[in-house]
C-alpha positions in Angstrom: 0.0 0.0 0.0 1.1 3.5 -1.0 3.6 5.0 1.8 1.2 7.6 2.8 -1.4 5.3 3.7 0.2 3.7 6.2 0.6 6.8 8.5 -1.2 6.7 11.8 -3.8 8.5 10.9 -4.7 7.5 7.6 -4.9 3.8 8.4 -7.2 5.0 11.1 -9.0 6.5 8.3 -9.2 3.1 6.5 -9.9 1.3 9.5 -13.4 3.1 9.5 -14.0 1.5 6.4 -13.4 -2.1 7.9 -16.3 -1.2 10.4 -18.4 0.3 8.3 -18.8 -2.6 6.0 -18.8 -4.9 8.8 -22.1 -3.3 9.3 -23.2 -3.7 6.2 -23.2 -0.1 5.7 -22.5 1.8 2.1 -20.2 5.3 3.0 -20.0 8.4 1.0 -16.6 9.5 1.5 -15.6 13.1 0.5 -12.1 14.6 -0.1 -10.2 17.2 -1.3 -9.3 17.4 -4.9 -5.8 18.5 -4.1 -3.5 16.3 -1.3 -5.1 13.3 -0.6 -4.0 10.8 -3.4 -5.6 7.3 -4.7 -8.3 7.0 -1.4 -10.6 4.6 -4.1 -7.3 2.4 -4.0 -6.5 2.6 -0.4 -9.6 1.7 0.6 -9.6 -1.3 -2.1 -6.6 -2.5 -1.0 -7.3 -2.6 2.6 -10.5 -3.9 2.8 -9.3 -7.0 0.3 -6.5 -7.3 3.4 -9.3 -7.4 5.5 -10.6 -10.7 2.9 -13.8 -8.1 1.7 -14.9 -8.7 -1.8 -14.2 -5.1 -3.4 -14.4 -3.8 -7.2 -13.1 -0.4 -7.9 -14.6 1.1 -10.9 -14.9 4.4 -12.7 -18.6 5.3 -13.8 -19.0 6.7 -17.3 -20.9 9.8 -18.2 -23.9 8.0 -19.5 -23.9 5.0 -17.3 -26.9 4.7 -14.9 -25.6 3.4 -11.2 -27.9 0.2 -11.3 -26.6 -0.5 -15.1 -22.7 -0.2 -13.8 -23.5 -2.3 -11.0 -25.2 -5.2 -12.5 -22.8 -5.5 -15.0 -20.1 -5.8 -12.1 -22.5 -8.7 -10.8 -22.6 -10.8 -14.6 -26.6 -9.5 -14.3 -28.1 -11.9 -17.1 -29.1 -9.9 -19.6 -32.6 -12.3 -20.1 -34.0 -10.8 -17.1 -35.2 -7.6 -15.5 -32.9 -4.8 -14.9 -34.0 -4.1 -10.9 -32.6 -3.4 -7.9 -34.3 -6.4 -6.5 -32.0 -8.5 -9.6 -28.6 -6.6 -7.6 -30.0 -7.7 -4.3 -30.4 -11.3 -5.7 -26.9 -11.3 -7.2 -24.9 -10.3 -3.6 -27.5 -12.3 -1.4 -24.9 -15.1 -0.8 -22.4 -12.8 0.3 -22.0 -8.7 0.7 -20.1 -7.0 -2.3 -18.5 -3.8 -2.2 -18.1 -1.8 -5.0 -15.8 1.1 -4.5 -16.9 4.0 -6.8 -14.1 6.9 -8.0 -14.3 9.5 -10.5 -17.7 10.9 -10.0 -18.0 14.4 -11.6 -20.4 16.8 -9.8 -23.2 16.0 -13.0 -23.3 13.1 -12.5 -23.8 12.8 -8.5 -27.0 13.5 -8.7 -28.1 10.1 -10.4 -25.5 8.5 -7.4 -27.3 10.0 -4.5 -30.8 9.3 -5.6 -29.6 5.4 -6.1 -27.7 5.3 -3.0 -31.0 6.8 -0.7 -33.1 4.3 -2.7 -30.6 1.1 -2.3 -30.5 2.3 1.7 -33.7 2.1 2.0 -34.1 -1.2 0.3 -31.6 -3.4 2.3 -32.1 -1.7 6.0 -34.0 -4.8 6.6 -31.8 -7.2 5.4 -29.0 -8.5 7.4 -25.6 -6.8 6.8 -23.7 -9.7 5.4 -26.1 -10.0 2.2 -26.0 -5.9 1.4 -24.4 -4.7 -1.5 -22.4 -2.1 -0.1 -21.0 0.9 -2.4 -18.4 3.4 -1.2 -18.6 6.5 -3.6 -15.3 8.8 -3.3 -16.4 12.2 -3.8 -13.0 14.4 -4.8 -13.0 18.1 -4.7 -15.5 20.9 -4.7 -19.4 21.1 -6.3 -21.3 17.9 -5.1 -24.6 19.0 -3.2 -25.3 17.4 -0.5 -28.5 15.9 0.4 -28.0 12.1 2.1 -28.7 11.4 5.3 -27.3 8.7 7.8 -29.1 5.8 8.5 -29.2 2.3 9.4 -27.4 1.1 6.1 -25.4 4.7 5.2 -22.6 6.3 6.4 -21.1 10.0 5.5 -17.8 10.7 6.1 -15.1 13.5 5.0 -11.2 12.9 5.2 -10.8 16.7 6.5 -8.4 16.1 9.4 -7.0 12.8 8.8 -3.2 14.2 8.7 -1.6 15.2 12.3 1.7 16.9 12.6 2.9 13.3 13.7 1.7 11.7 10.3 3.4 15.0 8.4 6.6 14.8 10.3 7.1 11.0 9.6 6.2 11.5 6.3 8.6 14.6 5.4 11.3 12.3 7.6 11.0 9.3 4.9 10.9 11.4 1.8 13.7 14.1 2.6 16.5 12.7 1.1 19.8 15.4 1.1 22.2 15.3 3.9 24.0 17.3 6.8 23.8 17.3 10.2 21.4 15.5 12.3 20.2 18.6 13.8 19.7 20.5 10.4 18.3 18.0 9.0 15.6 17.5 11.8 14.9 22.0 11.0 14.3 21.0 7.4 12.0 18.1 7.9 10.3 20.1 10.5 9.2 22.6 8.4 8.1 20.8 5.5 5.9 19.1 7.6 4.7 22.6 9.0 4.9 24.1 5.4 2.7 20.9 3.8 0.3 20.1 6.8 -2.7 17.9 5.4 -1.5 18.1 1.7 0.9 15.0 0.9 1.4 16.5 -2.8 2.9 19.3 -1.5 4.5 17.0 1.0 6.6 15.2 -1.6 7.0 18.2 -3.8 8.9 20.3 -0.8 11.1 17.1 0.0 12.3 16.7 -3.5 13.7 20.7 -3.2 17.0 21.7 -1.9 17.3 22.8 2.0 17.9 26.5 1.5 15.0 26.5 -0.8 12.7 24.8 1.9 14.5 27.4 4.5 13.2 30.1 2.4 9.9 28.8 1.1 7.7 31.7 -0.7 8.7 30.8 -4.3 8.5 27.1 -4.0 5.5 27.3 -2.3 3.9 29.7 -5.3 5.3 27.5 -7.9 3.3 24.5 -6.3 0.0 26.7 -6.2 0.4 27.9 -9.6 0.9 24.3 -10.7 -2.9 23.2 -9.1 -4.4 26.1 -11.3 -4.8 28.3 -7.8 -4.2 32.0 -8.2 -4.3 34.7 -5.2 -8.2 35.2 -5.8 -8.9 31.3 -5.0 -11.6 30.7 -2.5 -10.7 28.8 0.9 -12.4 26.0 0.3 -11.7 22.1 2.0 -12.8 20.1 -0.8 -10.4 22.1 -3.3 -7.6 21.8 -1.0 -6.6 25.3 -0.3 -8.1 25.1 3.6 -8.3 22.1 6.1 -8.0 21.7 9.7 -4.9 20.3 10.6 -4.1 19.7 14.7 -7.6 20.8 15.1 -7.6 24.2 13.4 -8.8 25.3 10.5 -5.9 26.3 8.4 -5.3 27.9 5.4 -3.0 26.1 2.9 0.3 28.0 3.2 0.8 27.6 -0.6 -2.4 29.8 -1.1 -0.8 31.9 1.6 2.3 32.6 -0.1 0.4 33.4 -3.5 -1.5 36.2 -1.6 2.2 37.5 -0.3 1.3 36.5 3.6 5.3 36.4 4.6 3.8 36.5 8.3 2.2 33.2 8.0 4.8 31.5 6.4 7.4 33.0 8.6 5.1 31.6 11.7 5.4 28.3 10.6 8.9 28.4 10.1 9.7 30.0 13.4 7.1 26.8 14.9 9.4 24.2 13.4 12.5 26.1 14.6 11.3 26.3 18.1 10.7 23.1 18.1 14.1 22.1 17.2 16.2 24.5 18.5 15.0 25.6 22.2 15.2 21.7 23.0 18.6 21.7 21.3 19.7 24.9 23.5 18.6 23.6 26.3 20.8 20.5 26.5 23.9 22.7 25.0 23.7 25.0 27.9 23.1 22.0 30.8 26.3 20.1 28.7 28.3 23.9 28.8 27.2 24.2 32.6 28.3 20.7 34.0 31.7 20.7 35.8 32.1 24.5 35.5 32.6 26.1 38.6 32.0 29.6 39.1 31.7 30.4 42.7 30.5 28.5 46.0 27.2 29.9 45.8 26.2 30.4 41.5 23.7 27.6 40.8 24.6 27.9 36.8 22.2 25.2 36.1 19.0 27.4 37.0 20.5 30.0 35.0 19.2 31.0 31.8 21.5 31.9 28.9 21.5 35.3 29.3 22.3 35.2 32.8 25.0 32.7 32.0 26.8 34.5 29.6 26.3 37.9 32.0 28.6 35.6 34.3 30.8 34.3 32.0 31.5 36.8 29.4 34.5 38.4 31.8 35.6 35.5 33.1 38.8 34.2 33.4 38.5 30.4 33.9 36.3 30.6 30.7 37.7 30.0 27.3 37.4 31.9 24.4 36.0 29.2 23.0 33.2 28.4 25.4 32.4 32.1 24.9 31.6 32.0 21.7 29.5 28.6 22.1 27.2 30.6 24.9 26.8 33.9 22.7 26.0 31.2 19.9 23.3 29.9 22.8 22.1 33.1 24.0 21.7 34.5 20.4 20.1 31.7 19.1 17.7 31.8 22.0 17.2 35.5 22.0 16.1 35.3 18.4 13.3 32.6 18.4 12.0 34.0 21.7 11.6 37.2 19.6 9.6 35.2 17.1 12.2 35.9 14.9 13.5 33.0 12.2 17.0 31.9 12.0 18.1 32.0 7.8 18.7 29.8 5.7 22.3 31.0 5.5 22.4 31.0 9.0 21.2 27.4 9.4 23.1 26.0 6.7 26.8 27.9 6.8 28.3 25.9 9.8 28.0 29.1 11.8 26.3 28.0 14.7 28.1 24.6 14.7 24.5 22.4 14.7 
């Protein structure tokens, strides 16, 4: 199964399936038409690990929903076309039929079939149903389907967490350096790509300094999904989701409408969470076995204070010096809100 779909909270995603149709229950599933690849497949490939019968097929423009299905089924053509005919056909065991490409004209023909089918089986017991998952990608389909004893609605909005993002961004970012750099990058493509694994991989095929300094990158990606600065915020396009349980707008959008504050934000978040931790440990490691005087606790000291003690400080080397002003300005900086640079990060300056 694809790489993506084995994340955390994906497979919790197609875990919902599994229950679903152990109910006997048919699921409309939306998603976004941008970011959330091959969910027909996923979901075929899981549920035939979980030994479920599953066809995943693409409806033609002029092909009625009972026609497509009963020629699924090897419907003899001698007798009448009916949905009692499909329910005759998957009485000795439950099908599922997995149903991708829908255009917004043709849902219409779906959804009446699907509230007529749900009404028809809620009687029967769940492993005789016929049970269709219709995948429902990007903006325009109207809703109109309720929930009930054989029907299920769902919506993928919120699948991703920053855990599934930053494993994600760890397994495709490729280049090298240091351990600690490398952890900055990957840290902010997972902030810079939240929900959206296309803009996942795109960002971790892209040299460091170009993540590090995003705004171009990020327009190029936006241009390439035919998104321009007037582009609404909308979930099932992609350009807005909720990601750690907000509702976020995609920074790609963000960049094309020249929000530098937003973007800056979520590099300074992946910085923070990098480098304060990193400080942290530098400044207990600097700390331990220097003494200073009987009565200077140096390990409840903060940087600042540390280096106010240590600047003028004979039994201090030069060179521990210049690793606490490295500390203290690194520190200063992101408590600021202020972003390290790319050239900053990336030049050996700081030692990482």
């Amino acid at each position: 199964m694809h790489l993506f779909w084995n994340m955390p909270g994906p497979t919790r995603f197609l875990q919902r399936f599994r229950d679903e149709t152990a109910q006997g229950k048919s699921v409309v599933v939306r998603c976004p038409r941008v970011g959330l690849s091959n969910a027909g497949e996923a979901i075929r490939d899981y549920l035939r690990d979980c030994d479920h019968s599953c066809d995943l097929v693409e409806p033609t423009d002029g092909e009625l929903p009972l026609q497509l299905l009963l020629r699924l089924v090897s419907f003899n053509a001698c007798g009448l076309p009916t949905i009692d005919a499909l329910l005759n056909s998957c009485e000795r065991g439950g099908r599922v039929f997995i149903i991708e490409g829908l255009k917004p004209m043709n849902w219409p023909a779906w959804k009446n079939f699907l509230a007529t089918l749900n009404h028809r089986v809620r009687q029967r017991p769940a492993e005789s149903r016929p049970i269709l998952i219709a995948v429902l990608r990007g903006p325009g389909f109207e809703d109109g389907l309720s929930e009930d004893v054989a029907l299920s609605l769902r919506d993928s909005d919120g699948v991703v967490s920053q855990t599934d993002a930053l494993c994600l961004a760890d397994l495709l970012y490729r280049p090298g350096g240091s351990a600690l750099v490398r952890r900055i990058v990957v840290s902010a493509i997972a902030g810079l790509a939240m929900w959206d694994y296309e803009l996942l991989r795109y960002l971790a095929g892209l040299p460091p300094s170009t993540i590090l300094e995003p705004m171009t990158a990020l327009k190029t990606y936006a241009h390439q999904k035919g998104w321009t600065e007037t582009t609404p915020e909308n979930v099932w396009e992609g350009t807005s989701g909720r990601f750690e349980g907000r509702s976020l707008l995609s920074p790609a959008l963000s960049a094309l409408r020249e929000d530098q504050q937003t973007i800056q934000r979520i590099l300074w978040r992946a910085q923070v969470g990098v480098l304060l931790p990193w400080v942290e440990e530098e400044r207990l490691l600097f700390v331990d076995g220097l003494r200073l005087g009987k009565d200077l606790d140096l390990e409840m000291m903060e940087t600042g204070e540390l280096w106010a003690e240590c600047c003028n400080h004979p039994i201090v080397s030069r060179n521990q010096k210049d690793r606490l002003a490295t500390l203290r300005y690194i520190r200063n900086e992101l408590a600021h809100r202020r972003c390290l640079s790319a050239q900053q990060i990336l030049s050996g300056r700081f030692r990482f």
